[in-house]
C-alpha positions as CSV (number, residue, x, y, z in Angstrom):
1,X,15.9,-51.7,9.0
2,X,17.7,-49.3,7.2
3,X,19.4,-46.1,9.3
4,X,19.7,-42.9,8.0
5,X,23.3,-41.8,9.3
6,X,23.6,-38.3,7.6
7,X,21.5,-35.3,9.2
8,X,18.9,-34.0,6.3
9,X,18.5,-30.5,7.0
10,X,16.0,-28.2,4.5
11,X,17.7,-27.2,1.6
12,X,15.3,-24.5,0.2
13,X,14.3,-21.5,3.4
14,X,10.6,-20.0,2.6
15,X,7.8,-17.8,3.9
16,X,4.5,-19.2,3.2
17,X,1.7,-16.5,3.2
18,X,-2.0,-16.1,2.4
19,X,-5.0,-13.4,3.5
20,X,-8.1,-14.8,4.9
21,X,-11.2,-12.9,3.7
22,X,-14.0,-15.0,5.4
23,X,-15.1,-16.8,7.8
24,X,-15.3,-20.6,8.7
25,X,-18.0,-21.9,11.4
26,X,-16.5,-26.2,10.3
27,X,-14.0,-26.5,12.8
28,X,-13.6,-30.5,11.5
29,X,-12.5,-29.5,8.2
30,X,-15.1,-30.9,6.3
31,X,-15.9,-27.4,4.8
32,X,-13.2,-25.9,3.5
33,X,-15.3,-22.8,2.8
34,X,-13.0,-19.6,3.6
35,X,-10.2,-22.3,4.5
36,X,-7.2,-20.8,2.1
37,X,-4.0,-23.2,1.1
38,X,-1.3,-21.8,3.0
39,X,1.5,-24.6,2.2
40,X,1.8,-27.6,0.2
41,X,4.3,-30.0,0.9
42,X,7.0,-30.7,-2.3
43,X,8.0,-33.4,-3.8
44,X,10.9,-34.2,-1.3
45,X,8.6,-32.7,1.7
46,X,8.4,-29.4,4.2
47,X,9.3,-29.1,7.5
48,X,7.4,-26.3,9.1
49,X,8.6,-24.3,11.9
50,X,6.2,-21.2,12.4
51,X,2.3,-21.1,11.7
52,X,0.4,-17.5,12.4
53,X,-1.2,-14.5,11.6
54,X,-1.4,-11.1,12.1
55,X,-4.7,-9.3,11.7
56,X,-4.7,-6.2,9.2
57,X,-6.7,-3.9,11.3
58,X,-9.5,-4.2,13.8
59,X,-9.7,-7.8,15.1
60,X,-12.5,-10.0,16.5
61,X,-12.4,-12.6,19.4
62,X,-12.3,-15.7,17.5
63,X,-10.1,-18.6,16.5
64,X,-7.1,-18.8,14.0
65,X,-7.8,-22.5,12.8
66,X,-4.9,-24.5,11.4
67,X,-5.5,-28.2,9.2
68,X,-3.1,-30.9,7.8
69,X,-4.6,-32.8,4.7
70,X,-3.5,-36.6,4.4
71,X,-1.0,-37.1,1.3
72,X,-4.5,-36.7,-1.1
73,X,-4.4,-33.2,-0.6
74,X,-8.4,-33.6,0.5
75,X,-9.0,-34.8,3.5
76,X,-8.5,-32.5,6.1
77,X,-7.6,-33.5,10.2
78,X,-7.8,-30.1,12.5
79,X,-4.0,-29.6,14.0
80,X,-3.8,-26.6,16.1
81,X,-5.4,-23.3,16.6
82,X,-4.6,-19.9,18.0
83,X,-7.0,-17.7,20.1
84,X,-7.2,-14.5,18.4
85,X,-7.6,-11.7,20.8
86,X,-9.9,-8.7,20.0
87,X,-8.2,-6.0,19.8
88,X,-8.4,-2.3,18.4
89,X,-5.1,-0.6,16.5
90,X,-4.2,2.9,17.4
91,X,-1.3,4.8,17.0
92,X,-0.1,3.2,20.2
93,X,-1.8,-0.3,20.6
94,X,-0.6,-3.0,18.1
95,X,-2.8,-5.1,16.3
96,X,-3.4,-8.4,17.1
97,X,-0.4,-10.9,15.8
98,X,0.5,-14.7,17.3
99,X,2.7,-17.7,16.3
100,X,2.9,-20.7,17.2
101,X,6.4,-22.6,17.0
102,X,6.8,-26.3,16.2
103,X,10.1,-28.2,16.7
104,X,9.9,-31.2,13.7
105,X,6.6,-30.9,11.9
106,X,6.9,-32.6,8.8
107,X,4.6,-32.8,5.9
108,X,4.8,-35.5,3.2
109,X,4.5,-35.1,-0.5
110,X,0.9,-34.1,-1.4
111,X,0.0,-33.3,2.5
112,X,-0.9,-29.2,2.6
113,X,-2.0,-27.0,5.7
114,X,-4.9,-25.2,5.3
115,X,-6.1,-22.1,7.6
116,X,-9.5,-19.8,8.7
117,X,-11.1,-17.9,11.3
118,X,-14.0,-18.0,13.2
119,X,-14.3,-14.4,13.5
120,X,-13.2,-12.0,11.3
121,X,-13.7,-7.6,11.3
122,X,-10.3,-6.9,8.6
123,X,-8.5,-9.2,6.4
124,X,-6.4,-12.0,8.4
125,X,-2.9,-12.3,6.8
126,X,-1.7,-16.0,7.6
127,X,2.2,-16.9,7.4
128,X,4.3,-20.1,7.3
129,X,8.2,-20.3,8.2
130,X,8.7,-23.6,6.0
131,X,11.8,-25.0,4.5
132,X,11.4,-27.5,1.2
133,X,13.7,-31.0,1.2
């Protein structure tokens, strides 16, 4: 078996982002109704290192609802989700914003991530720290 000896780091630094306008009630990922695209993987691949959001305004109790596709694009497994917390803006309360980190997530050709919410009261913007090979 062959062995990679040099260290492959991403070449190519990006922010992936997307704003969620609806809501998803499929938490298999069968419906991708209200699911948006937030990264697909290159040619070369992605390694992703932050997945969040950060809600634009008044936010309901819900779930931020992350997916992986196999390398079809299609066929979507659920990965990880993030409670979202309800929460009213003011002048001195911040709206509701969470990330979660991930040390060697890797997506192959074709693979994307796809994102929604179970609850929704303002638009949901979505973000992606990725790096393309």
């Amino acid at each position: 078996m062959a062995a990679n000896t040099t260290p492959i780091f991403a070449l190519t630094p990006k922010m992936a982002v997307g704003r969620i306008t609806g809501t998803t009630t499929d938490r298999s990922g069968t419906t991708t109704t209200n699911l948006i695209t937030l990264v697909s993987a290159t040619t070369d691949g992605t390694k992703v290192t932050q997945i969040g959001y950060k809600s634009t305004g008044v936010s309901a109790l819900g779930n931020f609802l992350i997916f992986i596709s196999d390398t079809d694009g299609t066929t979507l497994r659920a990965f990880d989700e993030i409670l979202i917390s309800s929460i009213t803006p003011s002048t001195s309360v911040l709206a509701a914003r969470q990330v979660n980190f991930y040390s060697d997530l890797q997506l192959k050709s074709g693979q994307k991530i796809l994102v929604g919410v179970t609850a929704l009261t303002a638009f949901m913007d979505a973000f992606a720290q990725i790096g393309d090979f």
